[in-house]
N, C-alpha and C positions, 0 to 999 in steps of 0.2 A: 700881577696884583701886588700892591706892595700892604706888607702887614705893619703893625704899631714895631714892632721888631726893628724892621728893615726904615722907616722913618727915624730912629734914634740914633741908628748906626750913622747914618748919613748926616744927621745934624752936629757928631764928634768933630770935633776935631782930628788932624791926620794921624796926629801921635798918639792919641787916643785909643783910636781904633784895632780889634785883634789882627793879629799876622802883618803880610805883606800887601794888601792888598791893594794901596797904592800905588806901587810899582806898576810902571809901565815898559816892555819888555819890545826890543824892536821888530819879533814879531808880530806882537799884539799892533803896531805900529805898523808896520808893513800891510797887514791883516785888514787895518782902515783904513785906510790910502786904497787898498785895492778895491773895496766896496763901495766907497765914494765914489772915486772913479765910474764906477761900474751902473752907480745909480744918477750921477750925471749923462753918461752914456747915454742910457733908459730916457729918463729924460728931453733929451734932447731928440730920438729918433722919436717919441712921439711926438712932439712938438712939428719938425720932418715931415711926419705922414700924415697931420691934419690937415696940410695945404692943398 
């Protein structure tokens, strides 16, 4: 659920914004790739097994 808070944070700008939170770390990186991956996957074997 997003609060009035978290809607103003997001409308800043990047420099704006407290801390580091735009960074994005090749974990973090790594992290989506493999989820994607994983829900393409999913995807696709139902797709698969409705035939």
């Amino acid at each position: 659920m997003i609060t009035q808070g978290a809607v103003e944070v997001l409308c800043q700008p990047l420099d704006e914004r407290k801390g580091v939170g735009a960074m994005v770390t090749y974990s973090d990186l790594f992290t989506f790739v493999i989820m994607l991956c994983s829900v393409v996957t999913l995807v696709l074997t139902i797709l698969r097994n409705k035939k």
